[in-house]
C-alpha positions in Angstrom: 34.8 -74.3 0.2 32.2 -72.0 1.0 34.6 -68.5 1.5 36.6 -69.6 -1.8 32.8 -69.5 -3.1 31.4 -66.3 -1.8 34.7 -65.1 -2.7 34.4 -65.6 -6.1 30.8 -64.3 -6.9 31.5 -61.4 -4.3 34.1 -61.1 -7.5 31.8 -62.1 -10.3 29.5 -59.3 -8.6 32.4 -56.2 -8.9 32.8 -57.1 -12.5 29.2 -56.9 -13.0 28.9 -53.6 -12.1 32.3 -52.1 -13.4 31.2 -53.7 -16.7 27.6 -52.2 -16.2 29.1 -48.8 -15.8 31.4 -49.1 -18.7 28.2 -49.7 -21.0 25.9 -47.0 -19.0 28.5 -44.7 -19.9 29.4 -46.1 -23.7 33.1 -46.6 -23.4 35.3 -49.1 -24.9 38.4 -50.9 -23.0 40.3 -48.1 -24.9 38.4 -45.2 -23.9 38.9 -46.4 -20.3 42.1 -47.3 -20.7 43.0 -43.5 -21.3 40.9 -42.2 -18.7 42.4 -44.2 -16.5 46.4 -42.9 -17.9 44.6 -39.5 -18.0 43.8 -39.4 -14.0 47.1 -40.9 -13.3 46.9 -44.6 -12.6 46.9 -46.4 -15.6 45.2 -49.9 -15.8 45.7 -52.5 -19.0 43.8 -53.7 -21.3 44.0 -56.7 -20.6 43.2 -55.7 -16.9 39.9 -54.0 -17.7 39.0 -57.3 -20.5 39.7 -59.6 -17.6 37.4 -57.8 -15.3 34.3 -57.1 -17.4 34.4 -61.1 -18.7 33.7 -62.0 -14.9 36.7 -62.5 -13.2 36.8 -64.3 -10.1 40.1 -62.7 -8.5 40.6 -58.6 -8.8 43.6 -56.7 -7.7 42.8 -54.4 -5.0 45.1 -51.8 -7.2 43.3 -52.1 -10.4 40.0 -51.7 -8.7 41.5 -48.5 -7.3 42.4 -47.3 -10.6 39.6 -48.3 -12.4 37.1 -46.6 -10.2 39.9 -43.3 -9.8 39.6 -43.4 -13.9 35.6 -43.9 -14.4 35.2 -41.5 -12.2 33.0 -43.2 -9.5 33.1 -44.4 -6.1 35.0 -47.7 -4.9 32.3 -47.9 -2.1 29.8 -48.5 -4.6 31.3 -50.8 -6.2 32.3 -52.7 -3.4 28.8 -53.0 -1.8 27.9 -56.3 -1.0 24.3 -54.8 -0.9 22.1 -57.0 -3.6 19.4 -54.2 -3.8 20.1 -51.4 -6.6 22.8 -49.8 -5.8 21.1 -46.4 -5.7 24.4 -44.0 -4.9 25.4 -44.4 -8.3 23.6 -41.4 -9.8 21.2 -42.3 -13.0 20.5 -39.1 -14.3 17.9 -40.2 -17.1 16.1 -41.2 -14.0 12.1 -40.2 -13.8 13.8 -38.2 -10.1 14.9 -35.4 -11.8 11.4 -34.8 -13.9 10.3 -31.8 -12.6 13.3 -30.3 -11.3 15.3 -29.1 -14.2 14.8 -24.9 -14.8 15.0 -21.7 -13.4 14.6 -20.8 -10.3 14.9 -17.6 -8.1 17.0 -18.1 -5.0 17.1 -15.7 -1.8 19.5 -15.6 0.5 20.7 -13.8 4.1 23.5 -12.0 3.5 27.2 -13.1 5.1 28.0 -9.9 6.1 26.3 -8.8 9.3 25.7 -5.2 8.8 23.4 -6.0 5.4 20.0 -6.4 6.0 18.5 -7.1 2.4 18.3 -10.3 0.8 20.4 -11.6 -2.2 19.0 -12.1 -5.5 20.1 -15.1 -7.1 18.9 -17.0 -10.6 19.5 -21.3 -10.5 19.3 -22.9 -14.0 18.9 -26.4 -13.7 19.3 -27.9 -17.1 18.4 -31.0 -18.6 21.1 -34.0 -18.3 23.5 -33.4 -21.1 25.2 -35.7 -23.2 27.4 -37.4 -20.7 24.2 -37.7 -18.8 24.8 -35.2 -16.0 22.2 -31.8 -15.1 24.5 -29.0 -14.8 23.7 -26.2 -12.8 24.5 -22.3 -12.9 24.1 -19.4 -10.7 23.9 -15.6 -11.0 24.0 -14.1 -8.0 23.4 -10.2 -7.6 25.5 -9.0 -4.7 23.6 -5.4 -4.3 27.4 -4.3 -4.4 28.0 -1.7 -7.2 31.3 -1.0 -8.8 32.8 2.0 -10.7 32.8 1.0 -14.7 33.9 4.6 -16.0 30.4 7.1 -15.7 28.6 4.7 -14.0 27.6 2.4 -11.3 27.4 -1.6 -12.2 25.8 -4.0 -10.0 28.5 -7.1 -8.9 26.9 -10.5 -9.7 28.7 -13.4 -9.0 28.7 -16.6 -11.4 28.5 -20.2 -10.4 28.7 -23.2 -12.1 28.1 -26.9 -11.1 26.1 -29.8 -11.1 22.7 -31.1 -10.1 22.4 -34.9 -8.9 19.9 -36.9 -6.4 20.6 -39.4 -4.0 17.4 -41.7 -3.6 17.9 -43.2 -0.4 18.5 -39.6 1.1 15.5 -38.2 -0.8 17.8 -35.5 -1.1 19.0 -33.1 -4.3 22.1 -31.7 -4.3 23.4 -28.7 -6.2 27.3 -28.3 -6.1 28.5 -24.8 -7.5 31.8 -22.9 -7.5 33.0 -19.6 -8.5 36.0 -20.4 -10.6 37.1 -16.0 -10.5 37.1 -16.7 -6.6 37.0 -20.1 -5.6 34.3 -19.9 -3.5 32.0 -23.4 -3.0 28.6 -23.2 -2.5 26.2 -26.4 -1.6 22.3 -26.4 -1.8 20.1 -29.3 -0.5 16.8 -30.2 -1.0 14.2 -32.3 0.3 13.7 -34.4 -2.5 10.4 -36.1 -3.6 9.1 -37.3 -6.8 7.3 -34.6 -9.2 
């Protein structure tokens, strides 16, 4: 039948890319399998083997898990789209050549009755070894603060990552304070350098 068909390489396509993800990111079954127990919905061996030789039938559950566990988005791997899936982010990609280093940020203040901008320095560093451009901020609040004979100036640090979405032509840049909690969330216009 033709749905028992599409069915199947609709299948044969989800192990495809759950087994390309496994290598892009150079895990074994084992590896996974612990990430997997580690975010709290373990998945077998035997599951994950099953899945990366091609199989035709996958349990809704131990897609959940998997994906929960790798760290990535169902959506992408359920997309039936057959152009590159582009929302998985490829961080050795030529996008982010020219956009890693430091940059001085300025900012409107939140408070209403301060008129002068923020200071702020934005490292964007290279892609580290799991392949992801971290980002941090030091943010000079113009606030000073008693520290025994003398005045210091507040600066707020953020840390967080750096990715790009293609088919946005967009760069994110995640940060939080982990002292305060505060989030913060810059977006550029993206275009290639």
């Amino acid at each position: 039948m033709i749905i028992e068909n599409y069915a199947e390489q609709y299948c044969l396509k989800v192990s495809g890319k759950i087994k390309e993800i496994i290598k892009s990111k150079k895990l074994t079954q084992t590896k996974v399998v612990e990430l997997c127990e580690n975010a709290g919905v373990p998945v077998s061996q035997g599951t994950i083997s099953n899945i990366t030789r091609g199989a035709k039938e996958i349990k809704l559950s131990s897609l959940i898990s998997l994906c929960k566990g790798l760290n990535i988005n169902i959506i992408d791997i359920l997309s039936d789209d057959d152009t590159e899936n582009k929302t998985i982010l490829k961080y050795d990609d030529k996008m982010y050549k020219g956009y890693t280093g430091t940059y001085h940020t300025y900012f409107f203040p939140t408070i209403s009755n301060k008129e002068e901008l923020l200071h702020g320095i934005l490292d964007i560093n290279e892609p580290n070894e799991n392949g992801k451009c971290e980002a941090d901020l030091k943010l000079y609040t113009g606030e000073k603060k008693k520290n025994g004979e003398r005045d210091e100036e507040i600066i707020k640090y953020y840390t967080g990552e750096f990715a790009i979405s293609g088919p946005m032509q967009s760069a994110y840049c995640l940060l939080n304070n982990s002292q305060t909690d505060e989030q913060c969330c810059f977006i550029f216009h993206h275009f290639y350098i």
